[in-house]
ZAVEXFI-768020 format. One record per atom (N, C-alpha, C): x, y, z. Coordinates in steps of 0.02 Angstrom, whole numbers, plus 50000, padded with zeros to 5 digits. Layout:
<rs>
XYZ...
</rs>
This chain:
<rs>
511964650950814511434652050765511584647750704511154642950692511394637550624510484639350574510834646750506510424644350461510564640150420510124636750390510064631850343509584630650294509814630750241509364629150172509474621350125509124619150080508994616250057509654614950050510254616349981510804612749975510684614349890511284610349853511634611649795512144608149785512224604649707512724600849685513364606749691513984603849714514604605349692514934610049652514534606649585514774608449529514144606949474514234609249415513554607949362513494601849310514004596949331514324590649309513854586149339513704580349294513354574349294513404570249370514184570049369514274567249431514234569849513514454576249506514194579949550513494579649551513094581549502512254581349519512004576549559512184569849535511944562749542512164562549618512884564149643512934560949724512364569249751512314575549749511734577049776511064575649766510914571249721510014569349681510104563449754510824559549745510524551449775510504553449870510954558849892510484560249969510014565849979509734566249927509074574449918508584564949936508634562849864508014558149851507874553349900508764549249937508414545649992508004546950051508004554050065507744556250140506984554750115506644547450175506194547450191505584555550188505794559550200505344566550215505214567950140505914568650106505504570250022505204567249989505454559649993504974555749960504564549750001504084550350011503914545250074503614537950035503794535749970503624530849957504264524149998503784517049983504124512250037504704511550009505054507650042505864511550044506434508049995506144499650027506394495649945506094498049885505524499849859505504499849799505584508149766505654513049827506004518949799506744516749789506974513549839507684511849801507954508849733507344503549712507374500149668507444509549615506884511049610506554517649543507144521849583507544525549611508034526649619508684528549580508704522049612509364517949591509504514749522508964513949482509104509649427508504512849374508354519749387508264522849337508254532349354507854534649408508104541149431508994543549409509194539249441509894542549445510294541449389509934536249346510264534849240510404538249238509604543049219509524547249194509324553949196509144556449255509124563549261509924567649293510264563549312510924569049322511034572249270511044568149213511194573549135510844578049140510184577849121509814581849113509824589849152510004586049229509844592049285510434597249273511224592349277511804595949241511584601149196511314599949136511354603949098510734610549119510424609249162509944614449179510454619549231510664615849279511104619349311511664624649284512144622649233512434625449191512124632149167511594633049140511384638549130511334643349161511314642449246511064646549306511984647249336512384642249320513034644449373513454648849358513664652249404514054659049381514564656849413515214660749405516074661549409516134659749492515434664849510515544661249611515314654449617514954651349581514814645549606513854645649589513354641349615512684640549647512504646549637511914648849632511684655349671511344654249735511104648249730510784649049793511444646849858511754645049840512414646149890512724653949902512924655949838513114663549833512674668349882511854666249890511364671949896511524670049998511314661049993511434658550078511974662150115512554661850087513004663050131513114671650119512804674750083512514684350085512154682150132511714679650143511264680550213511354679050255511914673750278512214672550341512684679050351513294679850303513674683850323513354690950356512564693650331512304698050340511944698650411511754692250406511444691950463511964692550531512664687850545513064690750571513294694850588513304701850542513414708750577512814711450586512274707750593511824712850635511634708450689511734703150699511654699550767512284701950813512794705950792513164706750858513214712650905512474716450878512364720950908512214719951004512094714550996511524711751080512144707051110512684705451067513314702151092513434697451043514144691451063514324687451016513984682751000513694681150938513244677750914513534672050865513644668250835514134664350817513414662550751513724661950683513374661550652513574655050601513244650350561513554646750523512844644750481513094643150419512844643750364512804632850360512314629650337512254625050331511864623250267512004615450249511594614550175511074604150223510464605350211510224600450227510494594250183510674595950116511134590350089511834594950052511894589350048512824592850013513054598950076513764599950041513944605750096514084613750092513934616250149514424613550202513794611350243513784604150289513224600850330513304602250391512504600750384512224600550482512804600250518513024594850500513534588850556514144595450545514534598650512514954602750500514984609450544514444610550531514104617550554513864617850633513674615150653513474611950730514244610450749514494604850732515354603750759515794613350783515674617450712515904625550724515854629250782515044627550781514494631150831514904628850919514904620550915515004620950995515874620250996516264620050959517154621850955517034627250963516554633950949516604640850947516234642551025516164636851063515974639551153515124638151152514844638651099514164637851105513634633551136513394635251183512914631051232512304631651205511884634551150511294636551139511484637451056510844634151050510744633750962510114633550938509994638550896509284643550856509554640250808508904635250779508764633450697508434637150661508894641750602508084644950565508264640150498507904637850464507764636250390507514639050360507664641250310507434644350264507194645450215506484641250261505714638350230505284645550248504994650050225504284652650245503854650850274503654644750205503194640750221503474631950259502674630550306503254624450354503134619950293503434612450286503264608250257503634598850285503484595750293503734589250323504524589050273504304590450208504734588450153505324592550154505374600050203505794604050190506064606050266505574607250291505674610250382505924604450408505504599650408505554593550459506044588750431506334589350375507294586750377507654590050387507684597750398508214602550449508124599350509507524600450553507574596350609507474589050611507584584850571507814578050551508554578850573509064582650534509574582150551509954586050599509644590750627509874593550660509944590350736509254586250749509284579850811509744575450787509664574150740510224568650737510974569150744511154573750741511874576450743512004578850807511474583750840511654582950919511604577650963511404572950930511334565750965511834563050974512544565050945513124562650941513534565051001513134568551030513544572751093513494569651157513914571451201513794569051268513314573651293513634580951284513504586451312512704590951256512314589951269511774593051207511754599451233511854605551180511514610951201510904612551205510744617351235509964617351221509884619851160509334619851129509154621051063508184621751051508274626451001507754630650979507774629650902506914629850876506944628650796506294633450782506514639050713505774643450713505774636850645504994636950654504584631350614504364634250545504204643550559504004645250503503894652350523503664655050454503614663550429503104665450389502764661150370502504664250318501894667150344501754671350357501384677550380501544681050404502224679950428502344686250473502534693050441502394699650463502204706350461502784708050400503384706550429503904707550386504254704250320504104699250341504134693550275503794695850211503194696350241502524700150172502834707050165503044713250212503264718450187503824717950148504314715650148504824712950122504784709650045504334703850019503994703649980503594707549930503134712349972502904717449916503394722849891503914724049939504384729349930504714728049868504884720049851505224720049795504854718249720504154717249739503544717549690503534725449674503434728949714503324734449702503984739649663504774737249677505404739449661505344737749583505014732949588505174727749505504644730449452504154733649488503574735549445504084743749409504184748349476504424754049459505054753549411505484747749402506064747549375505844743949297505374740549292505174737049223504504736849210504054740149245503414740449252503004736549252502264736449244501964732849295501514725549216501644721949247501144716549189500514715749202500264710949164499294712549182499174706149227499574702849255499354697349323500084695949337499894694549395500504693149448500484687049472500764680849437500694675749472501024673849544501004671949592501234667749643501364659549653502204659249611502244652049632502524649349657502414641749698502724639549751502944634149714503284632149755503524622549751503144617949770502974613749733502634608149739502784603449785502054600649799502294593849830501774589649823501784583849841501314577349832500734580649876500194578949859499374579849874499064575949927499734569749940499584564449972499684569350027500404574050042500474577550103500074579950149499634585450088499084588550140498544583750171498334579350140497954574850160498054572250222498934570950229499014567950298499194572450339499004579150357499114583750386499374588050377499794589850321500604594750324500324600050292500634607250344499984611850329500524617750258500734615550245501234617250160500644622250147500084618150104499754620950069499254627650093499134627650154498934630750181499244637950208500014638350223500284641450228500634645350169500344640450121500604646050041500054650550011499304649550046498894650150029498864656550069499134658350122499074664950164499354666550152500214665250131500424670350113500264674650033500064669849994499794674049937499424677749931498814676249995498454680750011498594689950036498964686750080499294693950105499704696650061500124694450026500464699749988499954702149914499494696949914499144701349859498504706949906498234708149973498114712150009498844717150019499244715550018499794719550029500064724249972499814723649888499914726749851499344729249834498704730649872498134728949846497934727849764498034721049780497784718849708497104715849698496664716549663496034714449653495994706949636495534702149655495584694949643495754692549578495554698949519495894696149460496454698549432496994699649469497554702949469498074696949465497704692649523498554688549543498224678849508498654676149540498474670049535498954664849570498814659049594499204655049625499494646949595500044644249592500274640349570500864637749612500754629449578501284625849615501704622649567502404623249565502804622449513503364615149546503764612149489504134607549492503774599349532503274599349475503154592649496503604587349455503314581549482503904576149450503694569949480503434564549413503094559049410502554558349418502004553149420501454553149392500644554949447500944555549509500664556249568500184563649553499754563549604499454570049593499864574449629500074580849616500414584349662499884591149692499984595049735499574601949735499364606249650498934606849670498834610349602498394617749619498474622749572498444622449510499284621249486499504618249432500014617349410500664623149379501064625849407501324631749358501304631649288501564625249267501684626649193501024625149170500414622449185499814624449159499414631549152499604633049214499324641749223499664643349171500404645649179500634648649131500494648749069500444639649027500354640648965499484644548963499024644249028498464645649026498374651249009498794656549024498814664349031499204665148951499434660948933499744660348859499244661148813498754656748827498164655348759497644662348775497754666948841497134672048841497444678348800498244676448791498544679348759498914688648809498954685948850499234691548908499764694648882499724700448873500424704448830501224703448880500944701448967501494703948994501204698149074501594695249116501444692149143502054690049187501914693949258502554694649293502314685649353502974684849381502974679149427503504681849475503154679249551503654679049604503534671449627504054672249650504004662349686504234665849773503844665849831503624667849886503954663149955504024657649921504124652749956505004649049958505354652949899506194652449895506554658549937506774656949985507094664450013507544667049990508044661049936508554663049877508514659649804508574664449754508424660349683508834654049696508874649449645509164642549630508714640549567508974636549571508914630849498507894632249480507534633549532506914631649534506564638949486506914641649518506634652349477507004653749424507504654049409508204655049382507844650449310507864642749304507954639249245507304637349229506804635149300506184633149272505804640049245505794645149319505134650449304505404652549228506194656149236506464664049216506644660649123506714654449126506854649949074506454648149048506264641549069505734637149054505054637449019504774642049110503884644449098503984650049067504414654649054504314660749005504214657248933504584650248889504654649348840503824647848829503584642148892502894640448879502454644748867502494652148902501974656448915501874659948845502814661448794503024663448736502564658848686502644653548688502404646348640501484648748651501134646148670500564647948727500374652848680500514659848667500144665148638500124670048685500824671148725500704675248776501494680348767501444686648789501934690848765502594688048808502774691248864503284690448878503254689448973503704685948996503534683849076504074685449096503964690549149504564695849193504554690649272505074687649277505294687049337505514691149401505154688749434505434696149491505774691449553506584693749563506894687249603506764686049644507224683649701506914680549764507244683449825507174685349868507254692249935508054689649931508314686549934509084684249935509304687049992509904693849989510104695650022509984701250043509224705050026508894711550040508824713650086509164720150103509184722650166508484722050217507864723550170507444721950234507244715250242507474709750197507424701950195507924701250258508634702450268508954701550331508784705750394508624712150387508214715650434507824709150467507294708350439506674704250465506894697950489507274692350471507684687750479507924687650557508424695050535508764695750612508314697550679507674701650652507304701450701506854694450732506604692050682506474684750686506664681550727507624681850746508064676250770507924679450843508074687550858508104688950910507384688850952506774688650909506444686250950506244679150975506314674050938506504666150978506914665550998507764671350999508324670151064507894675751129507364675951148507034681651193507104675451244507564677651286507784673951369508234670651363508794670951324509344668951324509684673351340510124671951394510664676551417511414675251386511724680551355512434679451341512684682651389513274679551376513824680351438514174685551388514534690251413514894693051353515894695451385515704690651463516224692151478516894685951438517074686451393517684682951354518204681951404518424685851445518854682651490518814677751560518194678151571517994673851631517924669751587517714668851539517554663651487518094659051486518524661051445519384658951433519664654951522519354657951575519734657851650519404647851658518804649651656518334644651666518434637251619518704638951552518764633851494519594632351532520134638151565520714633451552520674629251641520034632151693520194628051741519694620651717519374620851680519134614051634519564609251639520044613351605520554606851564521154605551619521304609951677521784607851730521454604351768520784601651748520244597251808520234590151778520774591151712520654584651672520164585051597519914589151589519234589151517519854590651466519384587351420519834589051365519674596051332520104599551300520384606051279520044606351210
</rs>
């Protein structure tokens, strides 16, 4: 079982940022402009100057363990592991699509640990070319290195499914009872270029149901919630409506109280944490608007791994484990008296 999420600098240092910005930014999937002249804007001005900047955003969000969204990943692997070994040995490993610990790392674990069969989940909701389709970018590419390929399985996406949305309102609804309730509930996602949907990539579409359902899922009335796409960057059109426009928008109507979930992060990071919980609260503050309650992101929530683990076991539905360990062991050492290597 190899989950995998997005990834995270090292450390909250310039230099650390910069070697994760320069293999986030080269993958063809995130940025699909042509390839010399993204290298050129890159290389000789991206990477000047935003490592500082990002450093110091990071800094604000890192705690004594490290990332959070590392801290929260590897709570949900480790979690997910003791409840996958109910059905037998399940071998679990935690992966980062950039920085580490990588694909290539994590896959190497998987088949040293006996593994013939490998379930990709990413831990996208929603699908997107920019996010899904470089997990399985690298995940082919790294079993390509094999003689021997296992078979392999990839869930593409979640965002509708039954539990995902229950899961979701559960902690809308925890957050209302614990700090009570504001007068709109935004829903925001992560952005992406406009060019995407155009050329097929159904992102937008799949953020659009799930907002739907979880605002049917709290029943909220159409003027309750609202939808937004946050962290754009450069001059392109991206999905819109824009977060930090809504926000300052709900600023000038002068909203005493104005909660946000982001639907589409399965663990806080840099994106909820510094932009929403930071950032868009100051705009919404500036704006003429009272105060903006963050409500976090499912992380390591028992019914967030509940659902997860059910998830996995139903795309492992016809896989047979073996669970005999000693025929196992009998079979691997007449391997290696046949000549295979050990």
């Amino acid at each position: 079982m190899l989950v995998v999420n997005l990834g995270t600098p090292e450390d909250p240092s310039p230099g650390a940022v910069r070697r994760f910005l320069r293999e986030f930014l080269s993958d063809p999937r995130v940025v699909e402009y042509p390839r010399l002249i993204w290298w050129l804007i890159l290389n000789l001005v991206i990477l000047t100057i935003r490592p500082s900047r990002s450093a110091e955003a990071y800094r604000k969000i890192w705690t004594e363990e490290g990332s959070p969204l590392m801290i929260h990943s590897r709570a949900i692997a480790s979690e997910l592991k003791k409840r996958l070994q109910t059905n037998g040995p399940i071998q679990v490993e935690l992966a980062m699509t950039y920085g580490e610990p990588s694909v290539a790392n994590a896959i190497e674990k998987l088949l040293a640990a006996g593994a013939r069969r490998i379930l990709t989940l990413p831990l996208y909701p929603q699908y997107s070319g920019t996010t899904t389709a470089a997990v399985f970018d690298r995940v082919v590419r790294e079993l390509g290195q094999y003689r021997w390929v296992p078979e392999s399985r990839f869930i593409n996406n979640y965002h509708d499914a039954p539990g995902y949305i229950d899961a979701l309102a559960a902690s809308v609804r925890e957050s209302w009872n614990k700090h009570g309730r504001g007068d709109k509930l935004l829903m925001s996602f992560h952005g992406v270029p406009k060019s995407t949907l155009l050329k097929g990539d159904p992102y937008f579409c799949h953020c659009q149901k799930t907002a739907r359902l979880l605002a049917d899922a709290l029943g909220l009335a159409d003027a309750e919630w609202a939808i937004s796409f946050q962290s754009r960057v450069g001059r392109e059109e991206w999905l819109t409506p824009y977060t930090e426009a809504t926000v300052k928008g709900f600023g000038h109507e002068g909203l005493a109280r104005l909660d946000v979930v982001c639907p589409g992060f399965s663990t806080d990071c840099l994106e909820t944490l510094e932009e929403i919980a930071m950032q868009n609260a100051e705009f919404f503050h500036e704006a003429g608007g009272g105060s903006l309650h963050y409500i976090p992101s499912l992380n390591a929530r028992d019914d967030h791994v509940d659902f997860l683990a059910a998830l996995i076991e139903q795309h492992h539905s016809g896989w047979s484990i073996d669970n005999d360990s000693a025929a196992l062991q009998a079979s691997s050492e007449r391997a290696v008296a046949m000549g295979a290597r050990s």
